[in-house]
C-alpha positions in Angstrom: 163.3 63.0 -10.8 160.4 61.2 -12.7 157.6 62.8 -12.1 154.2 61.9 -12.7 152.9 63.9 -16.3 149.7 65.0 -14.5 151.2 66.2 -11.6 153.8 68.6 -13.8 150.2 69.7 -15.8 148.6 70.5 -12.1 151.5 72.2 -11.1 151.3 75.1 -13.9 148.2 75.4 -11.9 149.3 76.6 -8.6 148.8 80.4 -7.3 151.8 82.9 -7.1 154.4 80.7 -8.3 157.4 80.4 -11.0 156.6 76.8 -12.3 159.1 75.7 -13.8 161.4 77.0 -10.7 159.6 75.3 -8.7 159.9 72.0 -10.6 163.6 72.2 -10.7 163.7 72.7 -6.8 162.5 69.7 -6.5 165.5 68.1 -7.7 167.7 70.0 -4.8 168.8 68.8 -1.6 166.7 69.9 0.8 167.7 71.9 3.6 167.8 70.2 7.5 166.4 72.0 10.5 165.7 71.5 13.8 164.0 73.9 16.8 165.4 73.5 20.1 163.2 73.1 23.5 163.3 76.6 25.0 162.8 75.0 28.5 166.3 72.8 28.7 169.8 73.6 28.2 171.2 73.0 24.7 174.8 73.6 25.4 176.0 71.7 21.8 174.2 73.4 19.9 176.4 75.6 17.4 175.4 79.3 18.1 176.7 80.6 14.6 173.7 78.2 12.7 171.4 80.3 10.8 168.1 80.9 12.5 164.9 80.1 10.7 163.7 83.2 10.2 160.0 82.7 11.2 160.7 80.3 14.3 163.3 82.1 17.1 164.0 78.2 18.3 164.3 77.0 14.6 168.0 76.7 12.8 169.3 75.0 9.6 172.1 72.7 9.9 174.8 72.8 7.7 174.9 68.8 6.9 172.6 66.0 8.5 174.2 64.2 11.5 173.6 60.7 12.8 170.8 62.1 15.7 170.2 58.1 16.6 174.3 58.9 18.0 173.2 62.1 20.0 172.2 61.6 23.7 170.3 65.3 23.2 168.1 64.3 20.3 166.9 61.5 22.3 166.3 63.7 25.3 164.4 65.9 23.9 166.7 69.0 23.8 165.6 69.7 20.4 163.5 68.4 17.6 164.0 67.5 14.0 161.2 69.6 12.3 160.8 71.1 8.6 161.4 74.6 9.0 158.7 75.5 7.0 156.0 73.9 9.3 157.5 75.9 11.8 155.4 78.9 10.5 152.1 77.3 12.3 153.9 78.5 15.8 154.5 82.1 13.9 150.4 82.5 12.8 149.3 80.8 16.4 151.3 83.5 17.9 149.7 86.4 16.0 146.2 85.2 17.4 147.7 84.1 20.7 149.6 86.6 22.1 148.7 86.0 25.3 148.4 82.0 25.8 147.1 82.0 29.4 143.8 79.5 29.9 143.3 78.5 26.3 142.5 75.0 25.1 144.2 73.9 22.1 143.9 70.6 19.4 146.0 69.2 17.4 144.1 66.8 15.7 146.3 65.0 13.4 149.5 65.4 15.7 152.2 62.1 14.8 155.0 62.5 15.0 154.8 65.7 17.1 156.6 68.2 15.4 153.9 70.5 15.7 152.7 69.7 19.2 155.9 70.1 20.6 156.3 73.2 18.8 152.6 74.8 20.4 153.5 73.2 24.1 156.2 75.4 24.0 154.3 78.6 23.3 151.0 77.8 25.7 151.4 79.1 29.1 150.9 76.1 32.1 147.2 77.2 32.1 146.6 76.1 29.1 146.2 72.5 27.9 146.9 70.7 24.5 145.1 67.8 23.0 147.3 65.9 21.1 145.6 63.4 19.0 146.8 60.1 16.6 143.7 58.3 15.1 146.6 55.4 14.3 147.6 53.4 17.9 151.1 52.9 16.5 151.9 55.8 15.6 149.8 57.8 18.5 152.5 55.6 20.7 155.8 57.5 18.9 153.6 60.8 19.1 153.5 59.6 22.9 156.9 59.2 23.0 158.5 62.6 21.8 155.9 64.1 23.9 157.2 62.6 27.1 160.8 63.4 26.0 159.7 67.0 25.1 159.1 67.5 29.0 156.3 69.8 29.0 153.6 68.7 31.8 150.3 70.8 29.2 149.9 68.1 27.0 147.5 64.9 26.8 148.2 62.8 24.4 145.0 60.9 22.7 144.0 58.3 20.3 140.6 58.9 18.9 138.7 59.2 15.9 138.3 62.7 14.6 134.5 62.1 15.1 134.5 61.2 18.9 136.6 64.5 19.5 133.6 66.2 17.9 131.4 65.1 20.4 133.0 67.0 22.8 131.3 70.5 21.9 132.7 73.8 22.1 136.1 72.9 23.8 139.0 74.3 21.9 139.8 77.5 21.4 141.9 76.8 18.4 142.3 73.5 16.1 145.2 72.3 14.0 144.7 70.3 11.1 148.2 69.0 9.5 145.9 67.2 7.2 146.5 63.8 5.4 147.1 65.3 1.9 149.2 63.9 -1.0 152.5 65.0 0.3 153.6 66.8 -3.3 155.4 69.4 -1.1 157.9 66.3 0.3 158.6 64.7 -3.1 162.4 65.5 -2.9 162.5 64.2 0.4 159.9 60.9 -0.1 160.3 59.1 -3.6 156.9 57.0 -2.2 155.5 60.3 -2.4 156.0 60.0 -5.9 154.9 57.2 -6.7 151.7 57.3 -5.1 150.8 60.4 -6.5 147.8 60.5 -8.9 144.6 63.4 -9.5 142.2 60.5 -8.0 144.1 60.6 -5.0 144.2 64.0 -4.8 140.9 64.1 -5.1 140.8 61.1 -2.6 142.9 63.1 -0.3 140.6 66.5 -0.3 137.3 64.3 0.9 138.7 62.8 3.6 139.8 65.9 4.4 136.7 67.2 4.8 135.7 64.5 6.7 137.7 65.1 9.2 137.1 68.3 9.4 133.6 67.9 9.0 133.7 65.4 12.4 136.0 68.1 14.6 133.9 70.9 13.8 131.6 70.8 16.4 134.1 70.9 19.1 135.4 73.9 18.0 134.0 77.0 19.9 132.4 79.6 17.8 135.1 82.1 17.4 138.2 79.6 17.4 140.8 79.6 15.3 141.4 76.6 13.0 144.9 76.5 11.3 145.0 74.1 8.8 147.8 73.0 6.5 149.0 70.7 3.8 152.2 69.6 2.8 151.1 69.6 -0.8 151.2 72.3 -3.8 147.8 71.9 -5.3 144.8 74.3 -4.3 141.9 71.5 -4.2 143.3 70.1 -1.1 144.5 73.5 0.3 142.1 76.5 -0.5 139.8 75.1 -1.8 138.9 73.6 1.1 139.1 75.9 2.9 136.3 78.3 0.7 134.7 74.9 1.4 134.8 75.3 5.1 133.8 78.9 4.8 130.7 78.7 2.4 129.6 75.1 4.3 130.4 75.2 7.8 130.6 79.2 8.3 134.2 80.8 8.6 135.6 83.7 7.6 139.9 84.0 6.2 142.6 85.2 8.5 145.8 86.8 7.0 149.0 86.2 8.7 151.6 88.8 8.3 155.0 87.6 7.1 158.5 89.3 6.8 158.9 89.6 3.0 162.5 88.5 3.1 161.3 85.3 4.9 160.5 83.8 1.6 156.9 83.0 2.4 154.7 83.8 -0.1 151.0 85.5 0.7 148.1 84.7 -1.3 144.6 85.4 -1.6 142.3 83.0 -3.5 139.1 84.1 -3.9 138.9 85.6 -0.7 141.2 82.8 1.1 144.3 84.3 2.6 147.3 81.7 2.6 150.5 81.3 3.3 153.0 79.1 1.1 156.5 78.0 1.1 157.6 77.3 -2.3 161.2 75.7 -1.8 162.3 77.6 -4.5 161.8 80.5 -2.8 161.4 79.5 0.6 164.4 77.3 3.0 161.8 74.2 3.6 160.0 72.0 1.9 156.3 73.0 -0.1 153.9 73.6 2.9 150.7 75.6 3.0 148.7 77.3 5.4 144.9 78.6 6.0 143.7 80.3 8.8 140.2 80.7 9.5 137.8 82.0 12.3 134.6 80.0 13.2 131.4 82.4 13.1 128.6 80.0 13.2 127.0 79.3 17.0 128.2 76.3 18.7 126.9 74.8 21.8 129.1 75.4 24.9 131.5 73.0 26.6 130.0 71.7 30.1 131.2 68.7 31.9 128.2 66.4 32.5 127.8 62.8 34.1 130.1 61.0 36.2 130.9 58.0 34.2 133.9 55.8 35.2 137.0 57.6 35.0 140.4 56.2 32.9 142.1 57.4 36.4 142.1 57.5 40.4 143.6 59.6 42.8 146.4 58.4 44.8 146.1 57.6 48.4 146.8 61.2 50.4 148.9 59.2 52.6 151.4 59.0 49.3 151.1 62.5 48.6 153.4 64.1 50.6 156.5 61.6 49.0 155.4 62.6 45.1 154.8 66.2 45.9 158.7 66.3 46.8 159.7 65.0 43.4 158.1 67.5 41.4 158.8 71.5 41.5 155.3 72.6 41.0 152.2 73.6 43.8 148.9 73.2 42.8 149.6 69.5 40.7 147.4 66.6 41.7 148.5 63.0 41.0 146.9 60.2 39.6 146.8 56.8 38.7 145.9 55.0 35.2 144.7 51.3 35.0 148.4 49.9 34.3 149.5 51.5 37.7 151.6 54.6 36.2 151.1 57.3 38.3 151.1 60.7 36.2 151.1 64.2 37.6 148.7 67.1 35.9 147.9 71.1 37.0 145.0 70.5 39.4 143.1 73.1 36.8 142.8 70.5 34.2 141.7 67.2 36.8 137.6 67.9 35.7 138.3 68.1 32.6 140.9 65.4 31.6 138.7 63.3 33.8 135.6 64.0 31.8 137.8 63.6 28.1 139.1 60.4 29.2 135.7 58.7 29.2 135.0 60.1 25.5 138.2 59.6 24.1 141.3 56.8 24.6 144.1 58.7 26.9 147.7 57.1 26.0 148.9 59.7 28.7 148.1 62.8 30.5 150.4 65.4 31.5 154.0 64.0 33.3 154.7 60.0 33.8 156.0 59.8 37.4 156.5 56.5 38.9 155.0 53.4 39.8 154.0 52.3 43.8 155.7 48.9 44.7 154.7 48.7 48.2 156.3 51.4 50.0 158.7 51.7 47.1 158.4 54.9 44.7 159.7 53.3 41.1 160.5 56.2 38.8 159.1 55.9 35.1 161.9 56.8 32.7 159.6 59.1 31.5 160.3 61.5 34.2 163.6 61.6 33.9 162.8 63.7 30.5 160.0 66.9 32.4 160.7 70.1 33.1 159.0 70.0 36.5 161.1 66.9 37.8 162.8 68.5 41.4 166.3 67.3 40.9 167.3 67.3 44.3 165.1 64.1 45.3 167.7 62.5 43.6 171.4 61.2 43.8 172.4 62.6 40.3 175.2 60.8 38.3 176.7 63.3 35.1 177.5 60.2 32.3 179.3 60.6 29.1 178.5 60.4 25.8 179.1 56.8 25.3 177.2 56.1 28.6 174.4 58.1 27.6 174.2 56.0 24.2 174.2 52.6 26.2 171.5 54.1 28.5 169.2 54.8 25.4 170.2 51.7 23.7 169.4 49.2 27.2 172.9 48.0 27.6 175.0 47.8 30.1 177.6 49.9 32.2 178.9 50.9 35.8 178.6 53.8 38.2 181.9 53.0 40.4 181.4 54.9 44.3 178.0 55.7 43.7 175.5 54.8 46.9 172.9 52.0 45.7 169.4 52.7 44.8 168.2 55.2 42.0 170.3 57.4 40.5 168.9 59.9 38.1 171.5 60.0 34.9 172.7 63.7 33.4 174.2 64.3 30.5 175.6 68.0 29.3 173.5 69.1 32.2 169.9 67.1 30.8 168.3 64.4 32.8 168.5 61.7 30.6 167.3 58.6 32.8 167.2 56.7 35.8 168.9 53.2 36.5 168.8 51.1 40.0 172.4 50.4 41.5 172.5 47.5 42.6 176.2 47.6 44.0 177.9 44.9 41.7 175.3 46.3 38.5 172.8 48.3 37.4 169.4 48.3 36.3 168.8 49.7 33.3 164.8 50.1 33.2 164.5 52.6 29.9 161.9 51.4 27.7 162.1 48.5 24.9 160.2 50.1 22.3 162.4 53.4 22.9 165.5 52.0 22.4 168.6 53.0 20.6 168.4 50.2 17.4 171.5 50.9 15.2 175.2 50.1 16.1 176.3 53.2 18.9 179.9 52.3 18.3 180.4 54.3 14.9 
């Protein structure tokens, strides 16, 4: 591996750590983990994997499969996440025990390892914010959302300074920070090559930027985590002292299993958390947790503005409350015409967000009203709280499944014509139209399955 000579210098520089291990771990294969949705069956998965030891949903696989070829990846039965940034759900649990009525951001959330990972914990009374500041990317982050199937979740692409101007909402924050990704050089050889001090450097201002821009929408007393995937200390603690002295915070410490691997340090006051891969099964990641102590000004919803939605017609809600197996949810309607469901808890308040911030989507996609026709968004297909029984459902196989996700086409022989919601391995996995003679196949262009299926 060439690495860049100031970068080995800078290393020697890191807390708590064997150097020159940790250089040569870097020229290792890296392990390969996913974490499983706790809320749908995962009937392939092999129960004799090794469990990441901080993350009960977490486990290492023993070689990398093709997941484009696996109907479950792409129905959000699990996710492919580095098991060390796993240990953000471990330290949110410690301060979250009980996860009932909390707000929660997660500010810089793309792909959605993370998110998906924190939906999982927070109880249905509780909402996440999860924010892109990129559209593309906030789109995938959109995306693997949806699939995950979790109705707690908006999905937003904002600024980090427009979130700020919503003061005193979250309980907790969590920065995955842009950082110089030295913890993913065996893993990213662009990594590598864009590695330099002046963009390290680069890298810990615009950090504090964006911290900087959030901070007023945390509540005093929340709980920012914030982590790096990066070895150095100016973009990890030291910002963090930085946040202390500057904005007013004081250092959590997170307790860890010693035989995780994890390795607890305290710099200069700053407690953190870091996975050296020499040490640790994952790839370099650190963590800070700090409490907020300085006074902020309270959340309240204010001014009516125009909302980003509108409430369905009552006459309609009597159909959609039949499709979903949850009480007290309230539907809505974007500008494009999807009709979403959310907890009728949240309706003020997503209502008030979407006229600071850009909503890509809030809580579960439903359908779409044609007239007197209900059109399912394939979306739906994906939640938790879809009621299965509204539907004639169709168990596919493996190859159907793959020409479902990759828009082709297939037949249902001596099924009735009209929707027909698609199950594979006992997951939803989508819905097509019979037509009799053919099906409709209405899953989404930009979703589809790209590569060859027939390998």
């Amino acid at each position: 591996m060439n690495l860049p000579l100031d970068f080995i210098a800078n290393i020697n520089k890191v807390p708590n750590c064997d150097h020159n291990k940790l250089l040569e771990s870097l020229t290792l294969e890296p392990a390969i983990s996913i974490r499983i949705n706790p809320y749908k069956q995962n009937p392939t998965i092999d129960k004799q994997l090794e469990q990441v030891p901080w993350c009960n949903e977490g486990f290492y696989l023993k070689e990398r499969p093709k997941f484009t070829l696996d109907p479950l990846f792409h129905s959000g039965t699990y996710y492919v996440q580095e098991a060390s940034s796993m240990i953000v759900g471990h330290a949110f649990k410690h301060l979250f025990p009980e996860t009932k009525n909390i707000r929660v951001l997660d500010s810089c959330a793309a792909p959605g390892g993370k998110s998906t990972q924190l939906s999982s914990l927070l109880d249905e009374s509780s909402l996440l914010i999860s924010n892109e500041i990129n559209r593309n990317r906030a789109m995938i982050l959109s995306e693997n959302i949806q699939k995950w199937g979790l109705p707690n979740v908006v999905v937003t692409n904002a600024e980090p300074k427009l979130i700020g101007q919503i003061p005193g909402y979250f309980d907790a924050m969590i920065i995955d920070a842009p950082c110089s990704g030295e913890g993913m050089f065996r893993k990213d050889e662009t990594a590598i090559s864009e590695w330099s001090l002046s963009n390290v450097q680069m890298c810990a201002q615009r950090q504090k930027q964006i911290i900087t821009d959030l901070w007023p929408s945390l509540k005093e007393n929340g709980i920012i985590f914030y982590s790096t995937c990066t070895f150095n200390t100016t973009e990890n603690e030291e910002i963090a002292l930085w946040i202390c002295e500057e904005l007013g915070a004081e250092s959590i410490k997170i307790d860890v299993d010693e035989a995780w691997g994890i390795t607890s340090i305290d710099y200069e006051g700053i407690q953190s958390l870091r996975c050296y891969p020499h040490i640790c099964k994952g790839e370099g990641f650190s963590l800070m947790v700090l409490r907020k102590t300085t006074e902020n000004e309270r959340f309240k919803i204010y001014g009516k503005g125009k909302s980003f939605f509108t409430n369905i017609p009552k006459a309609n809600e009597i159909d959609f409350k039949k499709l979903i197996n949850k009480e007290d949810y309230i539907f809505i309607q974007n500008n494009a015409g999807d009709i979403f469901t959310i907890n009728t808890a949240f309706e003020n308040e997503i209502a008030f967000i979407g006229n600071k911030i850009k909503i890509i989507h809030a809580g579960t996609a439903i359908a779409q009203l044609k007239g007197k026709d209900i059109i399912p968004l394939p979306a739906f297909a994906f939640s938790v709280i879809l009621n299965k029984d509204t539907y004639y459902t169709e168990n596919i196989s493996k190859n159907e499944a793959l020409e479902y996700f990759s828009k082709g086409v297939f037949l249902i022989p001596n099924a009735p014509k009209g929707w027909i919601l698609l199950q594979y391995e006992s997951n939803a996995m989508g819905f097509v139209k019979n037509l009799g003679n053919r099906i409709n196949n209405p899953y989404p262009m930009e979703w589809r399955i790209r590569m060859d299926i027939h390998q």
